[in-house]
N, C-alpha and C positions, 0 to 999 in steps of 0.2 A: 413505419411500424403501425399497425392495425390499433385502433384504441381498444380497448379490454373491456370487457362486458361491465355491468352490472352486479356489483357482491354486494348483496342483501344482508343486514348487518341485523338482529334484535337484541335486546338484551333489560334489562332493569333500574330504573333511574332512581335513586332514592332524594328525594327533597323534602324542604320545611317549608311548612306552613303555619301561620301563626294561629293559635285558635283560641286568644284572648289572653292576656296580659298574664305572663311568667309561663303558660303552657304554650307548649309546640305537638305539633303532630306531623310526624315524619312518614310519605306516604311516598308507595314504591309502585312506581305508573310502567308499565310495559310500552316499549315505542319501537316502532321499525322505520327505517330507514335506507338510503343506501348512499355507499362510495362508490363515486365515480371516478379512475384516474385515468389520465390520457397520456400516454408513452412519451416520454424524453421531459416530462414534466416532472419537479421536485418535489410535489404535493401535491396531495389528493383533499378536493373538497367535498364538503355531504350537506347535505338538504334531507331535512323532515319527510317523505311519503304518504304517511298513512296518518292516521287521527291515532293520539296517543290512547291506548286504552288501560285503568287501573284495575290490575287483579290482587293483589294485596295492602295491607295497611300494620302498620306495628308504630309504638311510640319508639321516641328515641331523645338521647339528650341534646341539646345545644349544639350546634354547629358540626353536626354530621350530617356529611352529603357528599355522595361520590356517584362514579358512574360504573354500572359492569356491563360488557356486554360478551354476545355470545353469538360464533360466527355462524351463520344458516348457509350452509352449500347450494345456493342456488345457480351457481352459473360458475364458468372457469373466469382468470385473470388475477392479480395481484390482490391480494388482501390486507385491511388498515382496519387496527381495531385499539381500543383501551381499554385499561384495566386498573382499576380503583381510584380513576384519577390522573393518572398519568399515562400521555399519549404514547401509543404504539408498544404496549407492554409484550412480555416475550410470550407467555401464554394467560390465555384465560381463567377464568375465577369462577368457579361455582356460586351462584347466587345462594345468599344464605338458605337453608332448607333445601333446595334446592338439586339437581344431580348434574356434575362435571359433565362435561363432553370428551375431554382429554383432548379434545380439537386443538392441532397449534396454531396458532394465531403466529400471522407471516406480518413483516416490517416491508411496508408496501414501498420505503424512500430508498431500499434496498433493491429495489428493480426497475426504476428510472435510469435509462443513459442520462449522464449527467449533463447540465449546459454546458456549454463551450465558455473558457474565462475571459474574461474582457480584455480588447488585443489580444487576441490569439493570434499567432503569427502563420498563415499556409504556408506547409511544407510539404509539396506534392513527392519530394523526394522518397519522406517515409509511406505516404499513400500509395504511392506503386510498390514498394516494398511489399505493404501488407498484402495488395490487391495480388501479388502474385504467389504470397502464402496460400490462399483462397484453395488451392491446389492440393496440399496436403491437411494431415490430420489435425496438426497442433500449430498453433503461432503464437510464440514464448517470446514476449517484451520485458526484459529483463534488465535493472539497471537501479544503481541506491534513490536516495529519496531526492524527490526534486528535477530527476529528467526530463516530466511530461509523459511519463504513463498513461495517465489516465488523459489528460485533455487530446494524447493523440486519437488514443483508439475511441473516444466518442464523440469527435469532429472527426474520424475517418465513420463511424457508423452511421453518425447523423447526413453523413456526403454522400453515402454509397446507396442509400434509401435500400438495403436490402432485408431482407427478415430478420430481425438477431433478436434474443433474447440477453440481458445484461442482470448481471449479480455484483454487487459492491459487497464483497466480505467482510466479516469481523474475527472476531477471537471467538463466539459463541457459534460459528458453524464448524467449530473443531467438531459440532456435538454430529455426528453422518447423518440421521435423521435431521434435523434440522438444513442442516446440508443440500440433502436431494429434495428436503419439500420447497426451498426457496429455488433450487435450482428448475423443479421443476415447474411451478410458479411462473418464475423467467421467461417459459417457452410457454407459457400459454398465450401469449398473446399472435406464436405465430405457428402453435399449432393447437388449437383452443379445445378443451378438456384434457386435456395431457394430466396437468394436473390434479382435480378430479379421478382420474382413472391411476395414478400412481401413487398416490395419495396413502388411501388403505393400507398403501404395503408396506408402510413406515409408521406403521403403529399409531394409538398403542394398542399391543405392546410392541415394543422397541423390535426390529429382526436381531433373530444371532447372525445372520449373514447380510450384506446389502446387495448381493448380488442378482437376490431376483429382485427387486425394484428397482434397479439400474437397468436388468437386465430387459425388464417391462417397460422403462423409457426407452430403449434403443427399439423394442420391436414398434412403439408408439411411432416414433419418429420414422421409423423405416415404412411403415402403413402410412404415412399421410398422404393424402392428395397432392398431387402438383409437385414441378421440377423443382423448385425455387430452392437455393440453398439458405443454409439455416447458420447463422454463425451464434456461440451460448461463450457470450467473453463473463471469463471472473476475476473481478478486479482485484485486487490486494490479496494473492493468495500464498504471498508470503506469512499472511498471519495463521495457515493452515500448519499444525504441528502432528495432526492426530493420524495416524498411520492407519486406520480404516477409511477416512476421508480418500488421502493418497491411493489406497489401493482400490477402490471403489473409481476412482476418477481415472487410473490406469486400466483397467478393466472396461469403461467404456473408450479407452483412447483406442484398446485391440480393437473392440469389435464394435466400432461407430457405424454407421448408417452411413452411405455413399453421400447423403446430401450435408451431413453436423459436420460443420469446422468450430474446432476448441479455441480460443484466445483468451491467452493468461499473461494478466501482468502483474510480475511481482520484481521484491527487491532483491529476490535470491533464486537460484534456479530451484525448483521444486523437485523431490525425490520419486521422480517419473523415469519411465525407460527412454531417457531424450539420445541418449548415444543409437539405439534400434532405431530409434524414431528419423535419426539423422543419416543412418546407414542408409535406411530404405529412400529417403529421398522425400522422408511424411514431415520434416520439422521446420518451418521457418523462423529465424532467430533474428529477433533487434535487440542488439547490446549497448550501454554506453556509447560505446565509439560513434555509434550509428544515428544516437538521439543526440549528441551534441550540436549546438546549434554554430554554423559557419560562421563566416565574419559578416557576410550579407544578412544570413536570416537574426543574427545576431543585431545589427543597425537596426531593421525592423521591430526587433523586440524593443531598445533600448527608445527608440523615436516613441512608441506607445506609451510606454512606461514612463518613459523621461517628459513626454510631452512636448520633445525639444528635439534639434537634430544637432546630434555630437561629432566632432572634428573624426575625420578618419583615421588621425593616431589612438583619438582614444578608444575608439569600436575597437580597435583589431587590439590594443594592452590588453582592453576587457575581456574581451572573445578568449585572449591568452594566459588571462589570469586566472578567471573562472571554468578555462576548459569547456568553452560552450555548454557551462551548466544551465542548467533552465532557470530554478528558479533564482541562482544567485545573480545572474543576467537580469532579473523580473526584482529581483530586491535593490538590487545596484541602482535599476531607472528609479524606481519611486524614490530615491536615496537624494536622489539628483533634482527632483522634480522641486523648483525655487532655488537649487544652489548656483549664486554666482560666481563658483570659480570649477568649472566642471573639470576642466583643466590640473588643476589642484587636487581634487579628491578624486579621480582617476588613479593620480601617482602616488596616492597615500594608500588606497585602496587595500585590505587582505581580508583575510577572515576572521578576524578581531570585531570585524565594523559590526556593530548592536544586533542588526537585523539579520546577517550571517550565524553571528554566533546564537543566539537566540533559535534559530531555524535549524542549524545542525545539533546544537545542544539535546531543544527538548526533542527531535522528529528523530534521531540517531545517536546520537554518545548516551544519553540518559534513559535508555530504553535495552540498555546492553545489561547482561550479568555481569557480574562485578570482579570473575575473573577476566573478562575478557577487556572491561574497561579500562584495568590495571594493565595490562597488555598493549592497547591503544596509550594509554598515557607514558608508562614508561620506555615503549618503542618513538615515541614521536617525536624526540630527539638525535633522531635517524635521517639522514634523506633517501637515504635505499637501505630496503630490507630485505637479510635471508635468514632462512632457519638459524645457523651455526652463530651470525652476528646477534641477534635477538636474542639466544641462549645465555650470550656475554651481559649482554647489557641488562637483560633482567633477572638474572642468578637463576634461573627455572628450566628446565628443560622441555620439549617439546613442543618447541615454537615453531618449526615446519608444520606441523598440524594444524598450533594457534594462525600461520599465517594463510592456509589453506579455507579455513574455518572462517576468517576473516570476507577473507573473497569471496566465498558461498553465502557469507551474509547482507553482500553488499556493501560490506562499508568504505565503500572510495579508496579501495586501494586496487593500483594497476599492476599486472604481473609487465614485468621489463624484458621477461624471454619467454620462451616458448616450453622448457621445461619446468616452467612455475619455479626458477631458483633464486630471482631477485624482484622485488616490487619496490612501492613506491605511494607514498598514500597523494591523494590529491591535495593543491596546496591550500586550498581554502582549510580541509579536514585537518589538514597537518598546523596550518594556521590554530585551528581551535584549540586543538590539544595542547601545542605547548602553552597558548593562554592556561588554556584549563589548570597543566601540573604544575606552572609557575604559579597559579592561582591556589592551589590546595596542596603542594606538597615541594614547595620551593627545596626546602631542604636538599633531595634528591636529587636536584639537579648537578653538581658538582661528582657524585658517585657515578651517574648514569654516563655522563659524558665521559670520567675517565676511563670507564669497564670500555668504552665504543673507542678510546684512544688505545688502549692496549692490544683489542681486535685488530681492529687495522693495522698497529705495527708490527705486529707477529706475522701478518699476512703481507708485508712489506709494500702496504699503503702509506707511504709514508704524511704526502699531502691531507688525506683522512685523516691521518695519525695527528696530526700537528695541531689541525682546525678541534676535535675534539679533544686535545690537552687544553688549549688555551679557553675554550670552553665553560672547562672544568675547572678554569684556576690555575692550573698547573703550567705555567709559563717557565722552568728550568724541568722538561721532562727529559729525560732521554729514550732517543730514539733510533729503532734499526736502520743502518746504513743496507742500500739496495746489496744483499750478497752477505751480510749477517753482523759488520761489525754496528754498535752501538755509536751516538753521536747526541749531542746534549743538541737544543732547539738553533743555539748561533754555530754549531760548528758544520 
C-alpha cells in the first residue's frame, strides 16, 4: 500500500511562562506542523515544520495548558489530530474567540491494517479461500469472538501486496457521516483525494439522505486510473447497529464499481441482502467451521505459544476441546508455558480455567442485555437446545427466536440440523455459563434441571429424563416407561 501524503495540521498551543515570582503569563503561539503515517503502521509520528509564530497573548491562572488544533486540508490520506489535551479526539475545538471549522477530525489508528500477532500461524487454506472471493462483491468473515478475524484478513492483505484500504470500527461510526468520512479516508491511500472530494458531502450540515455521497464515492472509484483492484475491509462491523449506515453500505454493494471488493468481518451476519448476494454468485463466506484451526495448524499454534512441543494426544484433546478456537488454543499455550505437567492440565483443562473465563466473560457474556444473558444462563444446563425445551426450562415463551437471536449474534452456539431445530452451545461457552449461574444464582439450579427432566420425559427421553432428575436432586422421580406407563428411577 502507497504511503499517504502529508496532512498539514495548525492550530493554537497555550503555555506558561513564568514572568516573576507568584505571576505567570499564559501565551498562545500558533505552530504548524505535519503528520506523517505510513500504511500498516499503528502510529503516526509528527515533527515541528515551520518556526512557531505568536499571534495572541491573554493571562491565565496556574496550570492551564492544553493543546487545540485545527485540521488544514492540504492534501488527501489518513488524518491525526488532538483536542484539549487528549490524543486523537473525535472532533475539533474552536480556539477560544475564535470560528469552528465544523471539520471532522478522523482517528488515523483506525486506518492502519493491523500487525500481524506474534506467532501467527500460515494458513494458506483460508488465503485461497479469500483469494478466490476476490471475484465477487462482498467477502463476509463471520464468526464469535476469538476466531482470527482480524489477524487473518490483515496477514492475507499485508501477503497479497494489493491496494486495500482498511477501517477498524467502533460504536461511534453508527454516526453515517462519520462512517463514510473514515471510510473514505481508507481509500485515499489507493485512490488519493477521494477523500477530499467526498468530503463536503457529509457535512456540515449532516445530508437527509447519504446516498449522494456514497453515491460520489462509487463514481470516484469507477473514474480512477488503472486496472488494479481495490479491496475497503471493515473490521468489526458487528458493532454497526444504525440502519442508515446498513442501508448506505447495501446501496454501494448494488452498485459497486467493477474494480471494489467489500470485506467484512463481524461477530454476526450483518443486515445486508447476503441471501441476493448468494443467489447471484457475488457472496464469499468464512464461518466458524472454516476458521477453526485443524489438529496440525493447531500443534503450530500451541508450539508458539507454549514455547514447547506437546505429545500428540494432547494437540488433537485440545484441538477437540476447544473446537479449534483461536484464541482459546493461544490462551491454553501461554497457560502451559513453565508448566511441568502438560500432561496433567491438558486432562483438567475446560472453560472454567482464569484465562478462558476471563476472555469469554468480559469479550461475550458481559456485553449481552440482560434479557438475553438470563437466557444464556438459564439454558446452559442444557446440552442441546430447541425452542419448545427452552420454553420448559425457563418459564418464558419465545425461545425459538431467543435461540435464533442467539446465532445471529454469535454467541458459540452451533445449530445440530439444517432446519435450525436443535443447537448446542460450545463447550468452552457452556463451560462458562454454568460456572457463571452456579456462581450467581446457585439456587436455580435444582428448578432448572427438574423443568429440563419433565421435558424429556413427556417426550419419552427417558435417558435425559433421568440425568436431569438426578441433577436436580430428585433421585425417587418417576418416570415415563417407552409407550406411556410411569416407572419410579430403580424400576
Amino acid at each position: 500500500m502507497a504511503v499517504p501524503p502529508v496532512v498539514a495540521v495548525s492550530g493554537t498551543v497555550n503555555h506558561m511562562n513564568a514572568a516573576g515570582p507568584g505571576a505567570s503569563l499564559e501565551r498562545a503561539t500558533r505552530v504548524e506542523f505535519c503528520l506523517r503515517g505510513t500504511a500498516g503502521e499503528g502510529k503516526a509520528s509528527g515533527r515541528l515544520t515551520g518556526a512557531a509564530r505568536a499571534v495572541s497573548a491573554g493571562h491565565g491562572g496556574p496550570g492551564r495548558s492544553g493543546l487545540r488544533m485545527r485540521v488544514s486540508d492540504r492534501g488527501p490520506g489518513p488524518l491525526a489530530a488532538m483536542s484539549g489535551g487528549l490524543p486523537m479526539a473525535e472532533r475539533t475545538a474552536a480556539p477560544s474567540g475564535g470560528d469552528a471549522t465544523g471539520q471532522e477530525v478522523l482517528l488515523a489508528t483506525k486506518l492502519y491494517v493491523p500487525r500481524p500477532p506474534a506467532g501467527l500461524v500460515a494458513r494458506p487454506r483460508l488465503a485461497e479461500a479469500l483469494a478466490d472471493g476476490r471475484a465477487g462483491a462482498l467477502v463476509l468473515v463471520s464468526a464469535p469472538a476469538g476466531f482470527g478475524k482480524t489477524a487473518l484478513l490483515a496477514g492475507w492483505i499485508r501477503g497479497e501486496g494489493r491496494p486495500a484500504g482498511w477501517l477498524s470500527l467502533d460504536a461511534g461510526d453508527n454516526d453515517p457521516a462519520r462512517f463514510w468520512r473514515h471510510a473514505a479516508a481508507a481509500l485515499d491511500p489507493v485512490c488519493p483525494g477521494i477523500s477530499g472530494r467526498v468530503g463536503p458531502l457529509l457535512g456540515p450540515p449532516t445530508p437527509a439522505s447519504f446516498q449522494e455521497p456514497v453515491t460520489a464515492l462509487i463514481n470516484e472509484l469507477a473514474g480512477a486510473p488503472g486496472d488494479d483492484e481495490v479491496l475497503l475491509v471493515l473490521d468489526d462491523y458487528h458493532v454497526i447497529e444504525a440502519g442508515a449506515v446498513h442501508a448506505s453500505v447495501g446501496f454501494l454493494l448494488e452498485h459497486r464499481p467493477p474494480g471494489l471488493r467489500l470485506v467484512l468481518a463481524s461477530r454476526s451476519d450483518p443486515p445486508l441482502p447476503l441471501a441476493r448476494l448468494r443467489a447471484r454468485g457475488q457472496l464469499t463466506e468464512l464461518r466458524a467451521a472454516d476458521l477453526r484451526f485443524t489438529v496440525d495448524e493447531a500443534a503450530a499454534l500451541l508450539r508458539r505459544a507454549a514455547g514447547a512441543e506437546l505429545p500428540g494426544e494432547s494437540v488433537e484433546a485440545l484441538a477437540g476441546r476447544t473446537e479449534g478456537w483461536a484464541v482459546g488454543l493461544q490462551l491454553v499455550g501461554l497457560s502451559l508455558r513453565g508448566h511441568h505437567d502438560a500432561v496433567g492440565f491438558v486432562a483438567a483443562f475446560s472453560g472454567s480455567h482464569r484465562y478462558i473465563l476471563d476472555f469469554l466473560t468480559e469479550e461475550v457474556l458481559d456485553r449481552q442485555p440482560e434479557q438475553m444473558r438470563a437466557f444464556l444462563l438459564d439454558t446452559s444446563v442444557l446440552e442441546r437446545l430447541s425452542g419448545e425445551l427452552c420454553d420448559a426450562v425457563t418459564g418464558r415463551p419465545g425461545s425459538q427466536a431467543m435461540l435464533e437471536a442467539v446465532e445471529r449474534a454469535g454467541l458459540f452456539l452451533t445449530p445440530l440440523d439444517e432446519v435450525r431445530g436443535w443447537w448446542r452451545y460450545h463447550p468452552l461457552f457452556a463451560d462458562l455459563l454454568r460456572a457463571r449461574l452456579q456462581q450467581d444464582r446457585p439456587g436455580t439450579l435444582p428448578a432448572l434441571h427438574r423443568a429440563a427432566a419433565a421435558w424429556f420425559d413427556a417426550h419419552g427421553l427417558v435417558h435425559e429424563a433421568i440425568e436431569h432428575a438426578l441433577a436436580g436432586g430428585d433421585d425417587r422421580a418417576e418416570l415415563r416407561r417407552p409407550g406411556g406407563a410411569r416407572r419410579g428411577r430403580d424400576g
